[in-house]
C-alpha positions in Angstrom: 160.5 80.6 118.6 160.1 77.0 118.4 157.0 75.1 119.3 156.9 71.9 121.3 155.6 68.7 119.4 151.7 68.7 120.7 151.9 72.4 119.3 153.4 71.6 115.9 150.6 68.5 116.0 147.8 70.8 116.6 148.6 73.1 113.1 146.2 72.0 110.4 148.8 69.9 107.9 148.5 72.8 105.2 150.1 75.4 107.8 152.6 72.7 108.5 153.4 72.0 105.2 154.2 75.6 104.6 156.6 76.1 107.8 158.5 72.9 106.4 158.8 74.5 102.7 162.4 76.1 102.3 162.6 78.9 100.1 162.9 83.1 100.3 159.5 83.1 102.0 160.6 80.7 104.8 160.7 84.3 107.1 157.8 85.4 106.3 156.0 82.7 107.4 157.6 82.3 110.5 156.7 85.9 111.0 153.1 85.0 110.4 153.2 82.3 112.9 154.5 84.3 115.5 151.9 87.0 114.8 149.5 84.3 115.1 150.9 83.3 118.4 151.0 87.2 119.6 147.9 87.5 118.8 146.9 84.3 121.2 144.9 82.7 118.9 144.2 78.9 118.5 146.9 77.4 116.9 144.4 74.7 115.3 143.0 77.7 113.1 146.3 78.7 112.2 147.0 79.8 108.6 150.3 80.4 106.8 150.4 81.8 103.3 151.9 79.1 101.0 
């Protein structure tokens, strides 16, 4: 799932800085942001584990 650029803008910068970050936890991440998403929570208190 990709999110549109007002989305991405809305993520606080350290949650954005993790989805950008390139390693063996890159999944994982993106399976915490589309848990956030499920959830329907605001994507401005979004948190991704670094």
């Amino acid at each position: 799932m990709y999110v549109c650029g007002t989305c991405w803008a809305s993520f606080p910068e350290a949650a954005r800085r993790a989805l950008n970050h390139r390693d063996n936890r890159a999944l994982l991440r993106l399976r915490e942001l589309h848990h956030h998403i499920d959830l329907g929570l605001p994507l401005a208190q979004l948190e991704i584990t670094p």
